[in-house]
C-alpha positions as CSV (number, residue, x, y, z in Angstrom):
1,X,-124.1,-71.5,66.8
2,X,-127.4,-69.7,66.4
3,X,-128.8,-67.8,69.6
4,X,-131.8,-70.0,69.4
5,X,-129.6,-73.1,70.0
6,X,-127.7,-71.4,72.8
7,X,-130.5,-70.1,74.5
8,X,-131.7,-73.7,74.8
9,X,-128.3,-75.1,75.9
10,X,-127.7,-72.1,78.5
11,X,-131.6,-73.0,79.5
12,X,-130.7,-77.2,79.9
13,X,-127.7,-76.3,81.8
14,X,-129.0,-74.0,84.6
15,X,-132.4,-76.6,84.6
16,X,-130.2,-79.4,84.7
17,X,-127.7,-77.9,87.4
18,X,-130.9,-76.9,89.8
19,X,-132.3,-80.4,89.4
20,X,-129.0,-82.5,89.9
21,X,-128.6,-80.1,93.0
22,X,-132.4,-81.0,94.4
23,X,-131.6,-84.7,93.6
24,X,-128.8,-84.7,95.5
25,X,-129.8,-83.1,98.7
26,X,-132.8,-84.9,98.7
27,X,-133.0,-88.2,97.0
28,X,-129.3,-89.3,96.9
29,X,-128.3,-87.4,100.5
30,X,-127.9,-90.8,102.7
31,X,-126.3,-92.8,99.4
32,X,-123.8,-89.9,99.3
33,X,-123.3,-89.6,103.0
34,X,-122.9,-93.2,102.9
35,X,-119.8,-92.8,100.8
36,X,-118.4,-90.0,101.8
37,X,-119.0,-88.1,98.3
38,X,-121.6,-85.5,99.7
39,X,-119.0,-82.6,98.6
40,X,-118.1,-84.2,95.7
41,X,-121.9,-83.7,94.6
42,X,-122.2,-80.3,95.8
43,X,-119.1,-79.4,94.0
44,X,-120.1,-80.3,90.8
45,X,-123.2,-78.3,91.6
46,X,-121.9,-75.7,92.3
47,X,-119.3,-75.7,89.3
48,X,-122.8,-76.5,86.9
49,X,-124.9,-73.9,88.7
50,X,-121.9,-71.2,88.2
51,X,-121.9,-71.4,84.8
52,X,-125.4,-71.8,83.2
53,X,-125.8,-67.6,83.8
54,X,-122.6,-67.0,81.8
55,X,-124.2,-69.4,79.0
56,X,-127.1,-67.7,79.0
57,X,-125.3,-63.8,79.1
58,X,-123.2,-65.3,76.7
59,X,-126.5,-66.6,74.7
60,X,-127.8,-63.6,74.8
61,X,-125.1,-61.3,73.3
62,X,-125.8,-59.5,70.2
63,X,-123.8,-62.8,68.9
64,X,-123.2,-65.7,70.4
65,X,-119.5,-65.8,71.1
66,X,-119.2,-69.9,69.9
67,X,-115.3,-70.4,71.2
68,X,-116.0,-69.4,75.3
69,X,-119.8,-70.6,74.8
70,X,-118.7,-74.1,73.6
71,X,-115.8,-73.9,76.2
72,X,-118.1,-73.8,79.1
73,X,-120.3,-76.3,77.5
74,X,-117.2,-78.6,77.9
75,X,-116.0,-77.8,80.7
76,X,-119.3,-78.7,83.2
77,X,-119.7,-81.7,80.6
78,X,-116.4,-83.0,81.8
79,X,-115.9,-81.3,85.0
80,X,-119.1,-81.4,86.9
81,X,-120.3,-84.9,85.1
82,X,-117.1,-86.7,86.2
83,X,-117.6,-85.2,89.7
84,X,-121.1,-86.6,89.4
85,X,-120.4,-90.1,88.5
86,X,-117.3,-90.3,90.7
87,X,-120.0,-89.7,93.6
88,X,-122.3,-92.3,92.5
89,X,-120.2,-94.7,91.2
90,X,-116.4,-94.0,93.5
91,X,-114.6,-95.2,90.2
92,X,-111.4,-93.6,90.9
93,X,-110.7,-93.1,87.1
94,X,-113.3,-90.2,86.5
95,X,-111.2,-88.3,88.6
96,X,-108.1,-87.7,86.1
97,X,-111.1,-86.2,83.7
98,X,-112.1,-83.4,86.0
99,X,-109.1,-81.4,85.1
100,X,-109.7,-81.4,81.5
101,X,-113.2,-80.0,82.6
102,X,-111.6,-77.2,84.7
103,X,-109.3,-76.6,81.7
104,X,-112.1,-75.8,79.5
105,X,-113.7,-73.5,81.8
106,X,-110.7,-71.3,82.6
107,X,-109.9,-71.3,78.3
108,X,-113.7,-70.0,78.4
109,X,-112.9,-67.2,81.1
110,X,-110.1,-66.3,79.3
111,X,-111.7,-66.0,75.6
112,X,-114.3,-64.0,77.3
113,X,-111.5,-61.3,78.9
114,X,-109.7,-61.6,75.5
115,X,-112.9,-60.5,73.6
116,X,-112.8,-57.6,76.2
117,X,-109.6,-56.4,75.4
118,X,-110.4,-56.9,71.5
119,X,-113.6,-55.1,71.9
120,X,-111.7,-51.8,73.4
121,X,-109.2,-51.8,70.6
């Protein structure tokens, strides 16, 4: 992955993760109050919000570290974006996806401390 291409991604995701938040709390408050999914929302904001700064330190390393990058990318793909549709849509199924997401971001935590390690050796 180039650091052009990440810098755009890592820019997307923190735009993206502002906007979704703003939507919520403002054009989709009562429909979320309404069914009880408010937290939901705000968790997968949250979760989206978290991780655009590591894509873009990430982005911005003297190279882009692909494995954690694309890891992260994953990881609010399927963990905040099931959280979001479970919200608006309450289709129960979305909800054994979210793990999956979580998974990817921990794996992405994880490449990041063992690059750490690798870069003290």
């Amino acid at each position: 992955m180039t650091r052009r291409a990440a810098l755009l991604v890592a820019s997307v995701t923190g735009f993206s993760a502002v906007a979704l938040g703003a939507f919520g709390a403002h054009a989709l408050k009562l429909q979320l109050e309404a069914h009880h999914t408010l937290d939901l929302w705000n968790t997968a904001v949250l979760y989206h919000l978290v991780h655009a700064p590591v894509l873009l330190w990430l982005a911005r390393s003297a190279s882009v570290a692909a494995t954690p990058f694309l890891c992260f990318i994953g990881g609010v793909l399927l963990f905040s974006g099931s959280l979001y549709l479970l919200a608006l849509t309450g289709i129960g199924m979305l909800g054994a996806i979210t793990p999956f997401g979580g998974l990817l971001l921990m794996a992405g935590w994880i490449l990041i401390g063992i690059g750490g390690f690798r870069a003290e050796s």
